[in-house]
Every structure is written in structure tokens, then in C-alpha cells.
LUMLO-350219 format. One record per residue: y, x, z of N, C-alpha, C in turn. Coordinates in Angstrom, 1 decimal. Each point is the difference from the previous one (the first is absolute). Example, Ala and Ser with C-alpha at 12.3 -4.5 7.8 and 13.67 -1.06 7.14 Angstrom:
NODE_-5.7_13.2_7.8_1.2_-0.9_0.0_1.2_0.9_0.0
NODE_1.1_-0.4_-0.7_1.1_0.9_0.0_1.1_-0.8_0.8
//
This chain:
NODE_52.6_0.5_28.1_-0.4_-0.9_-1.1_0.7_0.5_-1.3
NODE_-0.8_0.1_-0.9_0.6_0.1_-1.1_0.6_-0.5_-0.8
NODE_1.3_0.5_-0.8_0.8_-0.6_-0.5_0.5_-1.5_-0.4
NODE_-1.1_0.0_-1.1_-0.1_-1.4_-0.8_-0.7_-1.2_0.8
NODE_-0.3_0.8_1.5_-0.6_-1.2_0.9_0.8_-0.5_1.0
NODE_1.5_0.9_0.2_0.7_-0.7_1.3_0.1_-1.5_-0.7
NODE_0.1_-0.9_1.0_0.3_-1.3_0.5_-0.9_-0.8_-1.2
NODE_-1.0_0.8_-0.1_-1.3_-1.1_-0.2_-1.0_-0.8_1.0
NODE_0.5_-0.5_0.6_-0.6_-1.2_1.1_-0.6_-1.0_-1.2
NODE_-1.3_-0.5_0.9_-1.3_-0.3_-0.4_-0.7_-1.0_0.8
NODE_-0.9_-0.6_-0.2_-0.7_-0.6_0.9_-1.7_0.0_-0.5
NODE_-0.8_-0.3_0.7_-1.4_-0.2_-1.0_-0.1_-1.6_0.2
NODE_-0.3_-0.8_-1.0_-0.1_-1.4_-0.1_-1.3_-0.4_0.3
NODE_-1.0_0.6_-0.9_-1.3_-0.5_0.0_-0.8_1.2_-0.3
NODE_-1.4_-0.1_-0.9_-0.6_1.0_0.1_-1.6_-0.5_0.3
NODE_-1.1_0.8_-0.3_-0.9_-0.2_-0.1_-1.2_0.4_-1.5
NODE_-1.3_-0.2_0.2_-0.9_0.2_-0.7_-0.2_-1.1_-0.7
NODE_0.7_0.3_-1.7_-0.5_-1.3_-0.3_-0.5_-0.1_-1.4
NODE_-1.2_1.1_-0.4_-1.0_0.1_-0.3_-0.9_1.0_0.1
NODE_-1.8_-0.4_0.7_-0.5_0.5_0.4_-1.7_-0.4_-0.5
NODE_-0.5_1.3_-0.8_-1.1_-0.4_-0.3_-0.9_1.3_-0.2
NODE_-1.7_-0.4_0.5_-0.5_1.1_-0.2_-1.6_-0.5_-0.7
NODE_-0.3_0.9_-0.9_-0.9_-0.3_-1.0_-1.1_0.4_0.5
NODE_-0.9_-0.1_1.0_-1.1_0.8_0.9_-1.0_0.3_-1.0
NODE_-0.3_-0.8_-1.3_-1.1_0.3_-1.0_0.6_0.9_-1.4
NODE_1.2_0.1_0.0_0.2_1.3_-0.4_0.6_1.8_0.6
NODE_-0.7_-0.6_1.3_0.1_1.1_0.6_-0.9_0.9_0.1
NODE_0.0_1.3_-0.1_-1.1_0.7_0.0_0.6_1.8_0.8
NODE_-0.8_-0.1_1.3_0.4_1.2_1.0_-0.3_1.2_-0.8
NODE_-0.7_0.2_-0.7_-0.7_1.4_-1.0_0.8_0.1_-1.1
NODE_0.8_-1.0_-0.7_1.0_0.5_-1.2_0.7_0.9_0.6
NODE_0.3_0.8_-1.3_0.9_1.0_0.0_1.5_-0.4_-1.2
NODE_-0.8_-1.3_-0.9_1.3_-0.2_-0.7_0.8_-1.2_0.4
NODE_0.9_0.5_1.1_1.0_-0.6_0.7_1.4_0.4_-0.3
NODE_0.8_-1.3_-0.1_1.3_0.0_-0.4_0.9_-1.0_1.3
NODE_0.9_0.7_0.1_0.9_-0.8_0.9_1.5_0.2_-0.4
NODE_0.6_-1.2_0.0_1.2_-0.4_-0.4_0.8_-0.7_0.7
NODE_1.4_0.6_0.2_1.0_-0.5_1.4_1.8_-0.5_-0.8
NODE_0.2_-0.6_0.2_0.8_0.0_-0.7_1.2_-0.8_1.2
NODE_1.5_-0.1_-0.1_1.3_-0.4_0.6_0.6_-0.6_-1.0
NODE_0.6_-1.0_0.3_0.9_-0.7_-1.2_1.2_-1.0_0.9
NODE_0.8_-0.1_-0.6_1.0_-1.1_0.9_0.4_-1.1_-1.1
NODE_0.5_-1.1_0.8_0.9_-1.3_-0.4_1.0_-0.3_0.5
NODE_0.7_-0.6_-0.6_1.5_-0.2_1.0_0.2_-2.0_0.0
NODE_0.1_-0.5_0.9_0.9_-1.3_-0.1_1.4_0.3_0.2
NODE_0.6_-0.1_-1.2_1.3_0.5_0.5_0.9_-1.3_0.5
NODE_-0.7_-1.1_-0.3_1.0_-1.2_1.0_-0.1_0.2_1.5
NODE_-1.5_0.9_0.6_-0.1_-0.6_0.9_0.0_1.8_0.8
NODE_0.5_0.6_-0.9_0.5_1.6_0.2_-1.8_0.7_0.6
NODE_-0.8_-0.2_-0.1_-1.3_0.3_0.1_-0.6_0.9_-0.9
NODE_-0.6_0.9_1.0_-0.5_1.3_-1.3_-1.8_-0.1_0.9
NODE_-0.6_-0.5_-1.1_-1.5_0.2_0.5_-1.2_1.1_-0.9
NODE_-0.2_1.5_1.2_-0.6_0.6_-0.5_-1.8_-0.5_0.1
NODE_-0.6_0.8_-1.2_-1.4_-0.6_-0.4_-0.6_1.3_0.3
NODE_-0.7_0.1_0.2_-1.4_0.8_0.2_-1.4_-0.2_-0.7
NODE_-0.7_0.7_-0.9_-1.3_-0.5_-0.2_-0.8_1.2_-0.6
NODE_-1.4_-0.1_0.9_-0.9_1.0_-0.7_-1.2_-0.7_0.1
NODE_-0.8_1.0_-1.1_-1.3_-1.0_-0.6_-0.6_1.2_-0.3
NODE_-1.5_0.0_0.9_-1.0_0.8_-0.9_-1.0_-0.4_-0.8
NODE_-0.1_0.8_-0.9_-1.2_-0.1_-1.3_-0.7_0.9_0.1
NODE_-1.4_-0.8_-0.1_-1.3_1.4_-0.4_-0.3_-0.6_-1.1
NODE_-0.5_1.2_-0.8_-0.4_-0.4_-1.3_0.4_-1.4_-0.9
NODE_1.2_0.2_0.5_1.1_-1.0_-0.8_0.0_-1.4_0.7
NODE_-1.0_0.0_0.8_-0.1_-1.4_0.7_0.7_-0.4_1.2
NODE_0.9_-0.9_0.5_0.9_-0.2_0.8_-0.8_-0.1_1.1
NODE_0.3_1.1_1.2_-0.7_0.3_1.5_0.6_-0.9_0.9
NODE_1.5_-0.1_-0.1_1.1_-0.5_0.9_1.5_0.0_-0.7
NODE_0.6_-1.0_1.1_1.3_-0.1_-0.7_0.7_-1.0_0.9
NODE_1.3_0.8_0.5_0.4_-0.2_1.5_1.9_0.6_-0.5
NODE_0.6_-1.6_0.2_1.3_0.2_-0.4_0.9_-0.8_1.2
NODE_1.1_0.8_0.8_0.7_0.2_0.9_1.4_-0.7_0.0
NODE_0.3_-0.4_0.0_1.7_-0.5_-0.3_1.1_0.0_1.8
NODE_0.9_0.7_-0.4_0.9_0.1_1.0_1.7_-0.7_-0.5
NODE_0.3_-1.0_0.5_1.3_-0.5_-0.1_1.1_0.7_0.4
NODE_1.1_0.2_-0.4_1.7_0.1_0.8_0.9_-0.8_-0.4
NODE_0.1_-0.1_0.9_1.4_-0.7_-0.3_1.3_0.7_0.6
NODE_0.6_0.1_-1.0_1.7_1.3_0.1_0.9_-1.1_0.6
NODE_0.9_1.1_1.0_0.6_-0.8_0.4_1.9_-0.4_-0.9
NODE_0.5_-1.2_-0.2_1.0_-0.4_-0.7_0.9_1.7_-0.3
NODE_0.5_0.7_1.1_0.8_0.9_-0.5_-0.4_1.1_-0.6
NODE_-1.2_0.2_0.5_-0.5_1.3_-0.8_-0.4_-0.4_-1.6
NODE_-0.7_-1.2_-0.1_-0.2_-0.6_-1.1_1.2_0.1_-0.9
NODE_1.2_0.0_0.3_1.2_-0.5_-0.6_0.1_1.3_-0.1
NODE_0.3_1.2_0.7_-0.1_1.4_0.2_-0.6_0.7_-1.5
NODE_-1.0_-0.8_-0.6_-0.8_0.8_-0.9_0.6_-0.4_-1.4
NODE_1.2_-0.6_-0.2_0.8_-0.6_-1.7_0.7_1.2_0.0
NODE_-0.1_0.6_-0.8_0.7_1.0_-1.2_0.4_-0.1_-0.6
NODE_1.4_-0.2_-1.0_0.0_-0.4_-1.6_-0.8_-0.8_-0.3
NODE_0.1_-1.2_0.8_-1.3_-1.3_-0.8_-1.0_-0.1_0.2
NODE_-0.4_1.2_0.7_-2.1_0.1_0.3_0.0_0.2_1.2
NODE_-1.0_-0.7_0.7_-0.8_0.1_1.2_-0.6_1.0_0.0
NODE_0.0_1.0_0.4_-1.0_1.6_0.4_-0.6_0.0_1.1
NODE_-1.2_-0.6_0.2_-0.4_0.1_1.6_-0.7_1.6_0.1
NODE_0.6_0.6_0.8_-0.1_1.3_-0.3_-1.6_1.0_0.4
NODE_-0.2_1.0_-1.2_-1.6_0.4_-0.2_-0.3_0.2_1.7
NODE_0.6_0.3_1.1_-0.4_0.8_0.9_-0.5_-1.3_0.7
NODE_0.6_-1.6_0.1_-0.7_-0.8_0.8_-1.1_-0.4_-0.8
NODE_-0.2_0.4_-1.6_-1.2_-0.5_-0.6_-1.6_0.6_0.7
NODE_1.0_1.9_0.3_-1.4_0.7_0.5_-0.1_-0.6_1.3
NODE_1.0_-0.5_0.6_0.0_0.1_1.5_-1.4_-1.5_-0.1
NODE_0.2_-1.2_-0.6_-0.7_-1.7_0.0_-1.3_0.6_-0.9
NODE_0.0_1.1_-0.8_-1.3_0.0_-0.8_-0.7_1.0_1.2
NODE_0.4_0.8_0.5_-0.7_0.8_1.8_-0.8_-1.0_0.7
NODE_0.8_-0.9_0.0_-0.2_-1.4_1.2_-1.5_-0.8_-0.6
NODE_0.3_-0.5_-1.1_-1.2_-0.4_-0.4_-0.9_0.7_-0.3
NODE_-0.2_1.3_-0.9_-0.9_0.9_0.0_-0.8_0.1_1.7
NODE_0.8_-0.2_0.8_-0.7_0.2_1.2_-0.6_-1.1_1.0
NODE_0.5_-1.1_-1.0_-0.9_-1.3_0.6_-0.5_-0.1_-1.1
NODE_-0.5_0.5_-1.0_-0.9_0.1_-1.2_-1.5_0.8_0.7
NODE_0.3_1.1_1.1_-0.9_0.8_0.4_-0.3_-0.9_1.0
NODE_0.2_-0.5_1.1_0.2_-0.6_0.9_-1.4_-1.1_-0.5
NODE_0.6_-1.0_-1.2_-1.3_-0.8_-0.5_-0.8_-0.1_-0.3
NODE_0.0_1.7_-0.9_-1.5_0.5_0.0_-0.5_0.4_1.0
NODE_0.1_0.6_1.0_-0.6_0.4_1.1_-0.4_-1.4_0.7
NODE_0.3_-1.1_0.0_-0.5_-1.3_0.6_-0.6_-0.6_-0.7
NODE_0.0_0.0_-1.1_-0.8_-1.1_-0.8_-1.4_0.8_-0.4
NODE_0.3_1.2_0.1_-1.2_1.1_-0.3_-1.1_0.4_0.8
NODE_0.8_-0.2_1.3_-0.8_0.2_1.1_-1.2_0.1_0.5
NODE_-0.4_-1.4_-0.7_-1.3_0.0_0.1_-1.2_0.0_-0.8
NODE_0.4_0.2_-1.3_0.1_0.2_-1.5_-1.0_1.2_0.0
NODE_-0.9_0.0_-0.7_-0.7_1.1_-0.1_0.4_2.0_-1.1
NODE_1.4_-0.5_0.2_0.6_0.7_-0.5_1.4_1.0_0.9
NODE_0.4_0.5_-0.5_1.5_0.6_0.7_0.9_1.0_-1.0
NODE_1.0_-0.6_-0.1_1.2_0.2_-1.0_1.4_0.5_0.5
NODE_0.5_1.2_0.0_1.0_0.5_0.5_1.3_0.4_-1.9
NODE_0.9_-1.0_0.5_1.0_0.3_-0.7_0.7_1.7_-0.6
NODE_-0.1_0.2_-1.1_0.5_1.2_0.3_1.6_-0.2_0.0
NODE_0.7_1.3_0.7_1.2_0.2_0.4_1.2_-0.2_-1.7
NODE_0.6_-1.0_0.1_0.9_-0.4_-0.9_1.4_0.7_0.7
NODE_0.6_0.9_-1.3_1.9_0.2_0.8_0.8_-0.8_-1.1
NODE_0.4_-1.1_0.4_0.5_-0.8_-0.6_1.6_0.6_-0.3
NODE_0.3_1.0_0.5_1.2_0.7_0.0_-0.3_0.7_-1.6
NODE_-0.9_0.4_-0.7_-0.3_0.2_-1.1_-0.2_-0.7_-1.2
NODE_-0.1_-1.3_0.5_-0.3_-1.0_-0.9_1.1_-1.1_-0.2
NODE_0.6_-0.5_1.3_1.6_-0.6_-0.8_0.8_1.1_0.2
NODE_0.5_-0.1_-1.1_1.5_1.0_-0.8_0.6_-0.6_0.0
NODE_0.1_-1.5_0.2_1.4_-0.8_-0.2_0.2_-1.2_1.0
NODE_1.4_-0.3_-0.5_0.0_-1.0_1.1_0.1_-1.5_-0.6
NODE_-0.7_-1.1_0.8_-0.3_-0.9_-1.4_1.5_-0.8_-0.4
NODE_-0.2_-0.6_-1.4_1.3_-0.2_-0.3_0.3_-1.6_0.0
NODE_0.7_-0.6_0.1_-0.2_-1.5_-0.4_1.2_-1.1_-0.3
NODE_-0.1_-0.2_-0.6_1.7_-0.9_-0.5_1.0_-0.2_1.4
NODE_1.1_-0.1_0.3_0.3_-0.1_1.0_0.2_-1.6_0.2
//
């Protein structure tokens, strides 16, 4: 385990699909001008020491919304590790469990499209995100 992750104990609280929509009359199997957008974001309750990562991608053809399917995964940290993360005054929950909870959802992000798509006259494969590229930091928050 890596550094900034020993004695990060965790739990998953909740979780689920909780938005899901698909535009069948702006969909068109023959476009070619297709756009797809994925995106990871997090929130923190810090009363209730909970870090909930987001998931969401949306395709557009010709500008018109095809679908749009957003994922949300709960944690809840546990009291010591939580406490674990004050530095000089700031809470640092550290980048490596950001990649580790933004992994998690990104993969119940795939997971929902593959079910909700199913039977969809379409099929949408996520491309490979390395989130190890994309947080550089670790988030920071008043302590």
C-alpha cells in the first residue's frame, strides 16, 4: 500500500445511479459527429467524514444530447484515519485514495452503462481513464 494510504480504512455507505437518461430521437446509428464526455469529481461532508465520488458521461451527436448517466459512490472514512489526514490545520485526504474512489466509480459508471444500454439500440464503451494522471494533488480542506 502506498504511502499516503497506510491506515486509510474506509467503508462504502451508499451508491448508485442517480441520473439516467436516453434521448432515442436524437439518436442516430449513421452519425459520425459524436462526442462523448466522462468526467470524476468528489464532495466531502466533513461532519459526517464522507467523501462521495461522482461519475458522469454524456453523448452528443450533432450537439444534441443522446444520453446522460451519472454514478455516485459514498465513503465513509473511518474516525482515525480521518483524524490521520490534519496537517498544519488542513485535512489532506490523500491524492492516492482520490484515484483509488474515482477507479471505483468510474467502474460502476461502466457497469451502468452496460445495463441500462443493454437493450438500447446502441453500445457505448468507456474509454480507459488513468486517473493517476489527472489528480496531482491531494484534496485540501480546513481542518
Amino acid at each position: 500500500m502506498d504511502k499516503d494510504m497506510q491506515g486509510a480504512f474506509f467503508k462504502i455507505i451508499g451508491g448508485g445511479i442517480t441520473q439516467f437518461a436516453f434521448f432515442e430521437e436524437n439518436f442516430n446509428p449513421a452519425s459520425e459527429d459524436t462526442q462523448l464526455d466522462s468526467s470524476v469529481s468528489f464532495t466531502v461532508e466533513v461532519e459526517k467524514r464522507i467523501v462521495k465520488a461522482t461519475a458522469a458521461a454524456n453523448l452528443y451527436q450533432s450537439k444534441m444530447p443522446v444520453f446522460k448517466c451519472v454514478v455516485d459512490l459514498s465513503f465513509q472514512i473511518k474516525n482515525e484515519s480521518w483524524e490521520s489526514f490534519v496537517d498544519k490545520g488542513k485535512r489532506m485526504i490523500p491524492r492516492k485514495l482520490l484515484v483509488y474512489f474515482g477507479s471505483k466509480v468510474i467502474g460502476a459508471l461502466r457497469g451502468a452503462l452496460f445495463a441500462k444500454l443493454e437493450h438500447m439500440p446502441m453500445h457505448i464503451v468507456l474509454p480507459l481513464v488513468n486517473l493517476e494522471d489527472i489528480i496531482n494533488e491531494p484534496m485540501v480542506l480546513e481542518a
